[in-house]
MMTF fields as JSON, N, C-alpha, C and O atoms, coordinates in Angstrom:
{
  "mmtfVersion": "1.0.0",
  "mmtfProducer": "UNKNOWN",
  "numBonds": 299,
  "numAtoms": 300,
  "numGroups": 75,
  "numChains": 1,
  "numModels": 1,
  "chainsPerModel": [1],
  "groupsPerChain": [75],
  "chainIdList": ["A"],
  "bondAtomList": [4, 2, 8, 6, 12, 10, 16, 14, 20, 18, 24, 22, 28, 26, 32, 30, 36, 34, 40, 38, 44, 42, 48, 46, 52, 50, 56, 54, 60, 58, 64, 62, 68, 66, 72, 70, 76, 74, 80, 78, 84, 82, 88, 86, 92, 90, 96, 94, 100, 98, 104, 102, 108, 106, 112, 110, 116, 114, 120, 118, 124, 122, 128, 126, 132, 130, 136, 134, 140, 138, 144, 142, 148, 146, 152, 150, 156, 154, 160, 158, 164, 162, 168, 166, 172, 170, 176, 174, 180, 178, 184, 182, 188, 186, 192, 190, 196, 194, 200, 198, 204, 202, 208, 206, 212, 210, 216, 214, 220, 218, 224, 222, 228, 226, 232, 230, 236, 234, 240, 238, 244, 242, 248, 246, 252, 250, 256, 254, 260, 258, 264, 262, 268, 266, 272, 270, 276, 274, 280, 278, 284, 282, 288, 286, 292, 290, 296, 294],
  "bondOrderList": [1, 1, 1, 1, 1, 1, 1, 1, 1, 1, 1, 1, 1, 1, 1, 1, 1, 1, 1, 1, 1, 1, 1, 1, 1, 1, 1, 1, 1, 1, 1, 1, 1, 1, 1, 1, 1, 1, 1, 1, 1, 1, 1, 1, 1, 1, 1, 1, 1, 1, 1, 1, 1, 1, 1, 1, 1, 1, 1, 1, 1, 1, 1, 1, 1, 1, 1, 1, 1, 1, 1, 1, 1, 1],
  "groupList": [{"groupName": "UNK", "atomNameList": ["N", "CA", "C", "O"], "elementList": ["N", "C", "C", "O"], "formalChargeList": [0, 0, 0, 0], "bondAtomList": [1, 0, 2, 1, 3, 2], "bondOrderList": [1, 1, 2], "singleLetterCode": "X", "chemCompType": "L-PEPTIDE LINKING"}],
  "groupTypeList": [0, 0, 0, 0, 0, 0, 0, 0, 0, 0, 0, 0, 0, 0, 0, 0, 0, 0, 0, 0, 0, 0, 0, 0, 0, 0, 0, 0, 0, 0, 0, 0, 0, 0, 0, 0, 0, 0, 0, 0, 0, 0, 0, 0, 0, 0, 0, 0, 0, 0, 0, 0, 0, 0, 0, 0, 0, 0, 0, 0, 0, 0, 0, 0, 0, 0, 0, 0, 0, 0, 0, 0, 0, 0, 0],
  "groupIdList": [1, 2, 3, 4, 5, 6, 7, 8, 9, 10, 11, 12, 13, 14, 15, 16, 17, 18, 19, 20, 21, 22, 23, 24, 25, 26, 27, 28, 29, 30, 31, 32, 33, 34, 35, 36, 37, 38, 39, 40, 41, 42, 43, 44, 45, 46, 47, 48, 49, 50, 51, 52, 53, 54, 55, 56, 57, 58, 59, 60, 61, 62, 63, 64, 65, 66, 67, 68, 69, 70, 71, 72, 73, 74, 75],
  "secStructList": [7, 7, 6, 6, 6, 6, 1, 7, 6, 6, 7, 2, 2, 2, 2, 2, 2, 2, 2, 2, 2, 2, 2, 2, 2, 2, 2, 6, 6, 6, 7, 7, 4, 4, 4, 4, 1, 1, 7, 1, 1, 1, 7, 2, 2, 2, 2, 2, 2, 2, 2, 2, 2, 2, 2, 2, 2, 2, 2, 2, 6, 6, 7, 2, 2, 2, 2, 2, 6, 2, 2, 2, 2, 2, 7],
  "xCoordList": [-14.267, -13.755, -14.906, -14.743, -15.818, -16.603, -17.617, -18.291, -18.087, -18.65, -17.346, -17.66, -16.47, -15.644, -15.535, -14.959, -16.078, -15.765, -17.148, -17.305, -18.386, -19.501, -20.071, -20.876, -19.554, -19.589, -20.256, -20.536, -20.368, -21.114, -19.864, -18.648, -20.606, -19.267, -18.288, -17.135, -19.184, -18.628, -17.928, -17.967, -17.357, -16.879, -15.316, -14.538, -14.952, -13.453, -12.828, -12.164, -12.911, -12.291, -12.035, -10.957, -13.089, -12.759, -11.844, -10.856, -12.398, -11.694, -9.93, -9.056, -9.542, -8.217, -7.986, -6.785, -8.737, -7.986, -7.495, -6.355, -8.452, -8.089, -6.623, -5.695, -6.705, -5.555, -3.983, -3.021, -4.267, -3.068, -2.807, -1.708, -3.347, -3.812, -2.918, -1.756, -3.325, -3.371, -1.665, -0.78, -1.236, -0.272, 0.879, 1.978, 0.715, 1.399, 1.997, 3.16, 0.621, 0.85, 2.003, 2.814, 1.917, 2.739, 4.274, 5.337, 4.143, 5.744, 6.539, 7.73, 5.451, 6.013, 6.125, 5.913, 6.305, 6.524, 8.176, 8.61, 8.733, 9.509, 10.842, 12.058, 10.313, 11.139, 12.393, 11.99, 13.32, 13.891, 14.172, 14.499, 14.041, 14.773, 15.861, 16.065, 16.555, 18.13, 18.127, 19.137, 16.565, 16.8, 16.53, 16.637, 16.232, 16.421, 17.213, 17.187, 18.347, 19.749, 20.153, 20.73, 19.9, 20.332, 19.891, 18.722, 20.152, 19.312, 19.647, 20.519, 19.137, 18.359, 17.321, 17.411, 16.38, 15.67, 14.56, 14.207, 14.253, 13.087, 13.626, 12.798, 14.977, 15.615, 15.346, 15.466, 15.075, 14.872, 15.599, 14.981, 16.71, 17.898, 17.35, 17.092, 17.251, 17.017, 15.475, 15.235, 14.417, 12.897, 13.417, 13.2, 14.193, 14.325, 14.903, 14.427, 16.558, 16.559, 16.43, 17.06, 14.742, 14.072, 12.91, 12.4, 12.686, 11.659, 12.139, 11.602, 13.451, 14.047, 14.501, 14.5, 14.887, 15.413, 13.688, 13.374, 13.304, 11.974, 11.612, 11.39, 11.442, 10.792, 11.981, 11.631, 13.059, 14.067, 13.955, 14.027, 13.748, 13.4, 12.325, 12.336, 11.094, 10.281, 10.283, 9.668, 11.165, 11.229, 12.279, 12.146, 13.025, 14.035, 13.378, 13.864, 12.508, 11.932, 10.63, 9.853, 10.215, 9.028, 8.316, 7.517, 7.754, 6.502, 5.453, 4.239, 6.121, 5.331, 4.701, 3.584, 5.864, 4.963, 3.704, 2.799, 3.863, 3.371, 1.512, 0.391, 1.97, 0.655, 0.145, -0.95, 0.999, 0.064, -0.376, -1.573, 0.182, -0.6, -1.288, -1.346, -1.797, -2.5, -3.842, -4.338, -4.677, -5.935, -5.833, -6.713, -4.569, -4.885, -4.4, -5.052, -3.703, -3.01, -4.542, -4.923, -5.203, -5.958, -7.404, -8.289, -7.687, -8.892, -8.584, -9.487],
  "yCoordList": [-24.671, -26.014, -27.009, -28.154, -26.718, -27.837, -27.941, -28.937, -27.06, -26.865, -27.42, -27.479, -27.656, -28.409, -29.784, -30.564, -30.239, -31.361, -32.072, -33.232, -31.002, -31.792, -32.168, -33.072, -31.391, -31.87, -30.401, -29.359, -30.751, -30.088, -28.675, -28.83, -27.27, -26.609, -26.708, -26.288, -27.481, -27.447, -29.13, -29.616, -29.901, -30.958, -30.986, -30.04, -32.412, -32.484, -31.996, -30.986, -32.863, -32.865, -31.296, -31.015, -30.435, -29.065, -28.223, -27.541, -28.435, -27.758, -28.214, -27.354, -30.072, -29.974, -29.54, -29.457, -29.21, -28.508, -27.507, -27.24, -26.548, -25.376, -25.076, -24.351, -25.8, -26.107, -26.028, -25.261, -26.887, -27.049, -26.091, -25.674, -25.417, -24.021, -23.156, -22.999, -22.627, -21.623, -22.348, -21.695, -23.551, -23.784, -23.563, -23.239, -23.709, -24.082, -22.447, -22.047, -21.654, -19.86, -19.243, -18.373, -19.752, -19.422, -19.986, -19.39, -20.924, -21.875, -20.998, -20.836, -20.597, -19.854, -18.394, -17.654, -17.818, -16.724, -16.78, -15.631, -17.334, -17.508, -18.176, -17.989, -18.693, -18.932, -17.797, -16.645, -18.016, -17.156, -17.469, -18.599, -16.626, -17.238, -17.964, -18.674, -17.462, -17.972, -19.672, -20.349, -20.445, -21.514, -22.732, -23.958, -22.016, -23.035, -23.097, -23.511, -22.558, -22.447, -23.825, -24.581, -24.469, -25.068, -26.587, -26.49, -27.772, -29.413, -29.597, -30.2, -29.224, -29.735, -31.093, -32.047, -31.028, -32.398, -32.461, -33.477, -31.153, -30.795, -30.975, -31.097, -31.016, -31.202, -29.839, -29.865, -29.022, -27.634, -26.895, -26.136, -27.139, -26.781, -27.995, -27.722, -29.471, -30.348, -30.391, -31.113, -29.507, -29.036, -28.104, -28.189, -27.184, -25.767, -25.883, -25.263, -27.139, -27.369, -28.006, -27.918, -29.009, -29.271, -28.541, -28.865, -27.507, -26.821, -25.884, -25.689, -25.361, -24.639, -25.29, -24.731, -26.519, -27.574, -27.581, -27.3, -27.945, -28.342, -27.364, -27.607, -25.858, -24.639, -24.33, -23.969, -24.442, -24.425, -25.356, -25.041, -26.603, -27.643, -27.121, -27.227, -26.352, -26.253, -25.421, -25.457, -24.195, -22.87, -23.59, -23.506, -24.093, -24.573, -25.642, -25.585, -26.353, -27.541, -26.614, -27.093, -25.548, -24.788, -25.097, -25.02, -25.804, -26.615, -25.687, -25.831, -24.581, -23.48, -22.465, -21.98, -22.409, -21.342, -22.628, -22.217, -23.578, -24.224, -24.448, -24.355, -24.719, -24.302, -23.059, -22.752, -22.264, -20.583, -20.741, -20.489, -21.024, -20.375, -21.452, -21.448, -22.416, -24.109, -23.624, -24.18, -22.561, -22.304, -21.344, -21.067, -20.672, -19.627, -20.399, -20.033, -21.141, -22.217, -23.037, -22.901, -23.566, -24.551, -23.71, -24.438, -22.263, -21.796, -21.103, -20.52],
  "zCoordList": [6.537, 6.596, 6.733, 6.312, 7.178, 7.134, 6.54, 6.804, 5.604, 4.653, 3.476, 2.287, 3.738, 2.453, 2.85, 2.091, 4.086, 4.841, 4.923, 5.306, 4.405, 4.524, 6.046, 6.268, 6.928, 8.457, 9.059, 8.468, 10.345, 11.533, 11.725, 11.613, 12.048, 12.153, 13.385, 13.48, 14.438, 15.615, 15.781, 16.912, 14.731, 14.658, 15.277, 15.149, 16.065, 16.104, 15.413, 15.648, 13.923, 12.91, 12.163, 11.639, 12.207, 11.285, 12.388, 12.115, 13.652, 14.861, 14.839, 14.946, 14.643, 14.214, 13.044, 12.787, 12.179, 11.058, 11.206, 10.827, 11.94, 11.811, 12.765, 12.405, 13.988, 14.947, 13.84, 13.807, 13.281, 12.065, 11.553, 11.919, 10.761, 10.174, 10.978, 10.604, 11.966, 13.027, 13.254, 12.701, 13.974, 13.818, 12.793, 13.241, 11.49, 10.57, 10.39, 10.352, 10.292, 10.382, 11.368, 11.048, 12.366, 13.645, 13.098, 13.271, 12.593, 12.139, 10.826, 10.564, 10.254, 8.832, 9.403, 8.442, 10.263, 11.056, 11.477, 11.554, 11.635, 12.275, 10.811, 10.855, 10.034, 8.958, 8.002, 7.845, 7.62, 7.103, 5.294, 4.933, 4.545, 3.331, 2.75, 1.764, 3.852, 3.548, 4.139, 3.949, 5.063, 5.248, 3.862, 3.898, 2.953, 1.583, 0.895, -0.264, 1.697, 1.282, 1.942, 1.16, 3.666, 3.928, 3.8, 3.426, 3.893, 3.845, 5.187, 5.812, 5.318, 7.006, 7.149, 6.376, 8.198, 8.607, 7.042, 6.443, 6.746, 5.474, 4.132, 3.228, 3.813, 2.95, 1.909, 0.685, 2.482, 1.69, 0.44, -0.306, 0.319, -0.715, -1.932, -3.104, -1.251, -2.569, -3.231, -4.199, -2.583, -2.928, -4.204, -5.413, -3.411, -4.076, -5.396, -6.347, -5.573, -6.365, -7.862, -8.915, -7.171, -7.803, -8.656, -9.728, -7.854, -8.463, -9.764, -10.855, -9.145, -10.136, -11.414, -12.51, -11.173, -12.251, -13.584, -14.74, -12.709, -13.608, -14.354, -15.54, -13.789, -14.512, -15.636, -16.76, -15.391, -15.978, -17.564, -18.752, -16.82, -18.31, -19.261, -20.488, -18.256, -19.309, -20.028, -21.093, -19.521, -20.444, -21.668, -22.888, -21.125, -22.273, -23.61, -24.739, -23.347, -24.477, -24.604, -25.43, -24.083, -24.69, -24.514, -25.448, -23.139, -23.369, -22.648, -22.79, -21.746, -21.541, -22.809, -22.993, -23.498, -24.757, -25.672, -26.398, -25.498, -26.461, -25.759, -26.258, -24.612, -23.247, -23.238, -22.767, -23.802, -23.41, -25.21, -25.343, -26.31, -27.324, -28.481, -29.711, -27.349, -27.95, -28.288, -29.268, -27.611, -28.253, -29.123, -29.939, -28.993, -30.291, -31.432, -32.41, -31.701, -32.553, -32.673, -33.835, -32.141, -32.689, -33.168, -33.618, -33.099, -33.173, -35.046, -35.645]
}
């Protein structure tokens, strides 16, 4: 971290990062799958069914195949 931060290793700042880090790890421990089923305070169901919406669009208008075979098409 602080070699990506350009800073001292023994800085506030990389030390709260890592705090977060170490936090965030402990929080995703405790998570279940079935909570992106629910919209709760995170709104998790309307993430989920955004993400799916989108991958969805792109397989459908092709804009993924057209991304995977643009250099063999242009070479």
């Amino acid at each position: 971290m602080a070699v990506l931060d350009d800073l001292p290793e023994h800085s506030p700042v990389v030390a709260e990062d890592i705090r977060r880090m170490e936090y965030s790890l402990t929080q995703m421990g405790h998570a279940s799958f079935v909570n992106i089923l629910h919209n709760k305070g995170d709104r998790l169901l309307n993430r989920t069914l955004l993400a799916m919406f989108s991958t969805f669009s792109q397989q459908i208008n092709g804009a993924g195949t057209i991304g995977f075979y643009t250099t063999t098409v242009f070479e």
